[in-house]
N, C-alpha and C positions, 0 to 999 in steps of 0.2 A: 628484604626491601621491596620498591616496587609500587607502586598503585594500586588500591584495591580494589576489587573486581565484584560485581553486584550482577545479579542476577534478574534479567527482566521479566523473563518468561522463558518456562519447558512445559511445550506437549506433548501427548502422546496421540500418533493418530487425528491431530487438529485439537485433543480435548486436555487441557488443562491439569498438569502434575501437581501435587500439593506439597510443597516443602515439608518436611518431618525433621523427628529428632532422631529415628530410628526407617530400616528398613522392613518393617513388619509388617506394612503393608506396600500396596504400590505409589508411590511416588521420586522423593531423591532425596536428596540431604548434600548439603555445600558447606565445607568448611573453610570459613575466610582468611584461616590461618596459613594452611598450607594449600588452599586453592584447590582443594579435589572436591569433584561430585561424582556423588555416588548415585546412579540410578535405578528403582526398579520397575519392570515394565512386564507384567505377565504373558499381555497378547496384544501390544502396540507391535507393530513395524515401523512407524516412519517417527523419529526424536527430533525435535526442534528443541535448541534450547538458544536463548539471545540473552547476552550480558554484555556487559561496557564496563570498561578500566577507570570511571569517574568521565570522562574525554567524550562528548558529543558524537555518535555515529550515525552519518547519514548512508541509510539504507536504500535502493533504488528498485523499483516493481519497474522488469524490463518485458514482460508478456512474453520472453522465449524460454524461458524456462521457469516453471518446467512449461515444456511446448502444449499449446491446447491448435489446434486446428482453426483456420481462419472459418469464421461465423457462430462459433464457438458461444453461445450465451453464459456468461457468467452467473453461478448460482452459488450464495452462501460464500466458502472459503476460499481465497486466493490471493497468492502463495500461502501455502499451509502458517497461519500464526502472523499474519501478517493484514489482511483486511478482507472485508466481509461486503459482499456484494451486493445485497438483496435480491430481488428476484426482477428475470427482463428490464433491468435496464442499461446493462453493459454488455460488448460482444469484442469478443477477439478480433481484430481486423489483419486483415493478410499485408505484408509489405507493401508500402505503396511510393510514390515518388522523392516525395524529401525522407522516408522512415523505410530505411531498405529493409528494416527487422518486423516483427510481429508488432503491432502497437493494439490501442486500445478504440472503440468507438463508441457512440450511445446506441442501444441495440435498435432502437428506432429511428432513425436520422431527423425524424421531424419532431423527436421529442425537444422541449425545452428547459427539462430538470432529469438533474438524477444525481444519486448518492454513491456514497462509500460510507460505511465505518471503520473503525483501527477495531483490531482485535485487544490491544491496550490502549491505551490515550499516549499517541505521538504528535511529536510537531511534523505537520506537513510542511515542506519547505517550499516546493516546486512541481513543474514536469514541462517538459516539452511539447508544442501543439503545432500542428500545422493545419492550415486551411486552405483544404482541396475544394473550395465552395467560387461560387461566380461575386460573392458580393462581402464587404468588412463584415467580421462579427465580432463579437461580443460573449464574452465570458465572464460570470460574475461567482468568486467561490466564496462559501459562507460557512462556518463552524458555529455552532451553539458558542463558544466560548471565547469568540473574537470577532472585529468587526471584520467586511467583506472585503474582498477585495477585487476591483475591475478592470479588464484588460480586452483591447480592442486587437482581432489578426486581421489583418490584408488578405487580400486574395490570393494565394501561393506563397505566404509568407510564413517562414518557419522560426517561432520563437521559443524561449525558455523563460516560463514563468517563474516568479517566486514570491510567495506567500508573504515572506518577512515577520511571520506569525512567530512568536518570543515563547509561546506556550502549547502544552499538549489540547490537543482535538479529539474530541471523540468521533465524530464525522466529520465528512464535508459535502457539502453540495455543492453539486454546479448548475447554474441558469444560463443558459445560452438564447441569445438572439443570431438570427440568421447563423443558424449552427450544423446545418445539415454537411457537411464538407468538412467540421472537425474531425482530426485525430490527434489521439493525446499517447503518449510516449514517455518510459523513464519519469515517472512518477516518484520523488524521494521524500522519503520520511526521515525523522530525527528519532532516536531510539535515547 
């Protein structure tokens, strides 16, 4: 008995395993019957594998683990299998006053856009921001596959966004006005 259980995604190494019907090469094999996976991995170290019981899982990007160093520019993959950064436009930021943890910044502060991609297409749900800036700002996030959605912070005002986005995204952007004093935190996605 039981719920059955589906398989999102397994990497190896950040790159993509290919389900099989056999282990003759590398990748895995899942059988939904008795719920074993079988993996094979010749010269990966690091296995991600994400699956869901049918049941919605919101997954959250906390930037402390794994720990990257504050100023840290984000390049390409992070958390392994989980979203894709592109290049100079996001930076680790060190704990600051309402975010006693590692959070997240734009790696420019006077930039006005930047992205993510999902490594799959998830629903982004939310994240946490705060604005360390002198004046209100303005955050507008936008997915190819949904309309935008905008939200105004105070000055010292620590909120929790949410999307309310019903479907999966393949990116998102963000457009900030008067945004230099954002940090964004616990970022959750829908798996």
């Amino acid at each position: 008995g039981g719920a059955a259980i589906h398989i999102v995604s397994a990497t190896a190494d950040g790159q993509p395993m290919e389900r099989r019907k056999d282990l003759s090469a590398p990748g895995y094999t899942f059988d939904e019957a008795t719920r074993v996976m079988r993996i094979r991995h010749d010269a990966a170290r690091s296995i991600d594998i994400e699956g869901h019981d049918g049941a919605p899982t919101v997954r959250t990007v906390t930037f402390d683990d794994p720990h990257e160093l504050a100023g840290t520019i984000l390049k390409g993959e992070y958390p392994a299998g989980a979203m894709q950064w592109g290049e100079n436009q996001w930076a680790i930021h060190g704990p600051a006053v309402d975010f006693a943890t590692f959070n997240l910044a734009f790696a420019d502060s006077k930039a006005r856009t930047a992205e993510f991609r999902f490594y799959g297409p998830r629903v982004f749900v939310g994240m946490d921001v705060y604005n360390g800036g002198s004046s209100e700002a303005s955050i507008t996030l936008s997915c190819p596959e949904m309309r935008e959605v905008k939200f105004t912070v105070k000055p010292g005002e620590l909120r929790r966004l949410h999307t309310n986005w019903p479907d999966p995204s393949s990116k998102v952007t963000f457009t900030v006005e008067n945004g230099e004093g954002l940090l964004f935190d616990n970022l959750m996605y829908r798996v």
